[in-house]
MARBALUM-913179 format. One record per residue (C-alpha): x, y, z; residue in one letter. Coordinates in pm, whole numbers, plus 50000, padded with zeros to 5 digits. Layout:
BEGIN
XYZA
...
END
This chain:
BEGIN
783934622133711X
782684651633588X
782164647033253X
780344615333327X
777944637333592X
777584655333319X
776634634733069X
774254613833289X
773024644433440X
773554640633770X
775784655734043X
779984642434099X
778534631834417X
776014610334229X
778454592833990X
780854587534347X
778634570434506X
777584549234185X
780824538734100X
781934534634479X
778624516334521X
777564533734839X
773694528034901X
770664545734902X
771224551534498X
768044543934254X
768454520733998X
767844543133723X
770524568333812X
772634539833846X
772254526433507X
772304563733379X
775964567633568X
776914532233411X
775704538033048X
777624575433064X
781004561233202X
780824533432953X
780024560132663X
783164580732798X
785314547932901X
785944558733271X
787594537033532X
787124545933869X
790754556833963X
791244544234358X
794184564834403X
793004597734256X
793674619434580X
797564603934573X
798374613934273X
797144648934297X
800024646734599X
802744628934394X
802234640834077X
801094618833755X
803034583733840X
801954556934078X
805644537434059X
804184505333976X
803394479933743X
800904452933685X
802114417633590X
799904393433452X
800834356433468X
799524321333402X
800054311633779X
802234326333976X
802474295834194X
804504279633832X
807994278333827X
808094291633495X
805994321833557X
807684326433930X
811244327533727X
809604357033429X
808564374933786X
812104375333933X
813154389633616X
810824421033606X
812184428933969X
815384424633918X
814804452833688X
812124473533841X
813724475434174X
816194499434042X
813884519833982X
812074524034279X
808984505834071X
807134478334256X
805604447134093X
801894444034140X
801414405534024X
798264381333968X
797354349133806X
794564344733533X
795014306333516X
794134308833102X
790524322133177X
789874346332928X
787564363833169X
789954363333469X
792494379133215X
790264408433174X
789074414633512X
793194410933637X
793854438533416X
791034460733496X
791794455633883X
795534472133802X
794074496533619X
791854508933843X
794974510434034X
796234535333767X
799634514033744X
801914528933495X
802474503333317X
801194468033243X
803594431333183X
800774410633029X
800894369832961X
797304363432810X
794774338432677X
792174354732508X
792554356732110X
791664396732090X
793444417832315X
791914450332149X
789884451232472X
793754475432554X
793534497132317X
791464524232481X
794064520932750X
797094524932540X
795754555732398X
795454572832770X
799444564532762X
799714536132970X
802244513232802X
801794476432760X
803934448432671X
803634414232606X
805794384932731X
806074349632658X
803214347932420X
802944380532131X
799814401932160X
797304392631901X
795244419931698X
796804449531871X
800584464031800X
802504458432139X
805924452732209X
806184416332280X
809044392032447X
808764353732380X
811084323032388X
812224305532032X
809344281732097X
809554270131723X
813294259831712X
813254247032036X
810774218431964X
812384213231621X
815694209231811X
813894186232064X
812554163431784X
815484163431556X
817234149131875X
815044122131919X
815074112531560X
819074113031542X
819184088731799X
817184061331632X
813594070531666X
810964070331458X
807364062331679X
807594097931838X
804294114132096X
804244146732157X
801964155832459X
801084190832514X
798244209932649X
795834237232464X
797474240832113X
795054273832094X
797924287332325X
800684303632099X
803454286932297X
802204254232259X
800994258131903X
804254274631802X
805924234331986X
803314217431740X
804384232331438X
808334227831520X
807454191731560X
805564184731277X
808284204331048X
810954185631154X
809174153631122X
808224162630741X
812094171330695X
813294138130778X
810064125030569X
808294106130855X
804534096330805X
802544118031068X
800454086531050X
803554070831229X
803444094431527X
800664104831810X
800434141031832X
798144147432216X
796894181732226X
794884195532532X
796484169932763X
794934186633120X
798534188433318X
800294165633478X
797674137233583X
796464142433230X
799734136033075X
800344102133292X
797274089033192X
798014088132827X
801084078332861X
799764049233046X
796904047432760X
799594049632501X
802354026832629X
799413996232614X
798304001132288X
799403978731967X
802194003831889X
804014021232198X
806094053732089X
809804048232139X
810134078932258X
808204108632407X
807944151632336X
806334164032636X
805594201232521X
804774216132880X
806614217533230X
803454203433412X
803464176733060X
807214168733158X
806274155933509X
803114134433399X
805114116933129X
807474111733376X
805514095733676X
804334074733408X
807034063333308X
808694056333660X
805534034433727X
806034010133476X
809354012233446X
810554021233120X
811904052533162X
815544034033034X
814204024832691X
811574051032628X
813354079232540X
812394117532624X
812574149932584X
810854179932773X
810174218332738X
811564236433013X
813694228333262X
812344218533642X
814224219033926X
815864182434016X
815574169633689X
819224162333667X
819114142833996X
816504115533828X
818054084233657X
818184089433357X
818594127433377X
815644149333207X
816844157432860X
815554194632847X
814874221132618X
815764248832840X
813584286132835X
815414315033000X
812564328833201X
814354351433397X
815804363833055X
811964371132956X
810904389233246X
814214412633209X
813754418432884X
809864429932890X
810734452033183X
813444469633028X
811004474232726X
808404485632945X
810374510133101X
811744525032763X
808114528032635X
807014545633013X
810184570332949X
808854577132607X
812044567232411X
811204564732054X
811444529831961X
810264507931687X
806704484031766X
809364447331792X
808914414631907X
812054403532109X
813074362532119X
815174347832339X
817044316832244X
816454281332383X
818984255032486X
818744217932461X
820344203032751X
821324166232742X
821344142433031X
820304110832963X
816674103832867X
816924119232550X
819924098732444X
818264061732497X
818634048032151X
815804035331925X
815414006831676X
816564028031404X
820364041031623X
823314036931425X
END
């Protein structure tokens, strides 16, 4: 706070009641304070007078999720505290709900909190917005999708092989009109699902004019409807890749409703809870979440102990679960 009284001229009283936004405060010497802790890139640190009394740690990290309301994203949590709790670290957590903006204000709110360390899922296609922030020597990593432009440690499922897995299955058992319905393919998860499908597809030399490929499906209501939409046109798929958890449940409502969830066969990402207890059983490709979560907060630790370790992006394997709906056979079965 000094050195932005001093560069804006103006007392450490001044720039406190700037940045605290107290009143009675002119306009220009705000925008003076502004423009000199923007030149110096100073964050207002709300626990400044704690850690002069406990030293240079704050014992807690920020995690940044999709929703933490998601089973997915609720199972990477459990995983970080499972670690972090024995440590004595506690787990400050928020949503961005893939806003690019609420991604960067999330992680400006924990680090005006001066957490020591940041757990980051994002949206945004330049995360160099961190650097500054990784220079001060608060360590960052990335999990479930890989930082983009900036060198983090990242921790991500084998998105790729499990959607190649996923269609080769579907194609073993007789299929040939496949859909795959996913969400945002701008998202590196769901992009990474894409390109697994497609590559298997080519392998086994099937037109992609013979299948639908639905990208930005909106969730689940937006995943019933084109199934719906899709299961009335001229050509019906035979069977169905639904790319996203919330993608799994539309497809499957759909389904359900019209009844052909015995002879259109499917396959989801991730595994939801009571997906086994349907008839057919969900035919998964099964994440390991809680696997993710461990794995970036083990990393994040290393990196806030300073162990020297190499800049790595760590993958954890996916399984493909069989129970049913994935197994229907299509005109082409043996």
């Amino acid at each position: 706070m000094r050195d932005v009284a001093a560069v804006a001229g103006v007392s450490v009283k001044t720039v406190s009641r700037v940045l605290n936004a107290e009143p009675n405060v002119s306009e220009e010497l705000k925008e003076r304070v502004r423009r000199a802790a923007a030149t110096l890139n100073y964050e207002l640190n709300v626990y400044a007078g704690g850690l002069r009394r406990m030293g240079a740690r704050t014992n807690a990290i920020g995690l940044m999720l999709e929703s933490v309301d998601d089973a997915f994203s609720a199972a990477i949590h459990r995983g970080v505290e499972t670690v972090t709790r024995r440590h004595s670290i506690i787990v400050l957590a928020q949503s961005f709900e893939e806003d690019a903006d609420r991604e960067r204000t999330v992680v400006k709110e924990f680090l005006r909190r001066r957490v020591d360390g940041l757990i980051l899922t994002t949206v945004s296609r330049d995360q160099a917005y961190l650097s500054a922030e990784a220079a001060r020597g608060t360590s960052i990593v990335f999990v479930d999708r890989p930082a983009v432009s900036v060198a983090f440690d990242s921790v991500v499922s084998c998105n790729f092989d499990g959607a190649v897995a996923a269609t080769r299955h579907l194609l073993e058992h007789g299929h040939r009109r496949l859909a795959y319905v996913g969400g945002d393919h701008e998202i590196w998860t769901l992009r990474e699902r894409l390109r697994g499908y497609f590559d298997e597809l080519d392998r086994w030399g099937v037109p992609r004019s013979d299948v639908v490929a639905l990208t930005g499906v909106h969730g689940e209501e937006g995943a019933r409807t084109e199934v719906h939409r899709m299961l009335d046109g001229p050509q019906p798929p035979t069977a169905i890749f639904a790319a996203h958890n919330r993608m799994t449940v539309g497809v499957l409502r759909a389904l359900h409703e019209r009844g052909r969830q015995h002879d259109v066969a499917m396959v989801g990402f991730d595994d939801v809870q009571l997906l086994d207890l349907l008839e057919p059983g969900v035919t998964v490709v099964a994440q390991d979440p809680h696997r993710l979560g461990e794995l970036a907060a083990e990393r994040l630790l290393a990196r806030m102990a300073g162990n020297p370790l190499e800049l790595e992006t760590l993958t954890v394997p996916t399984t493909l679960i069989e129970r049913g709906s994935g197994e229907i056979p299509g005109p082409f079965a043996a």
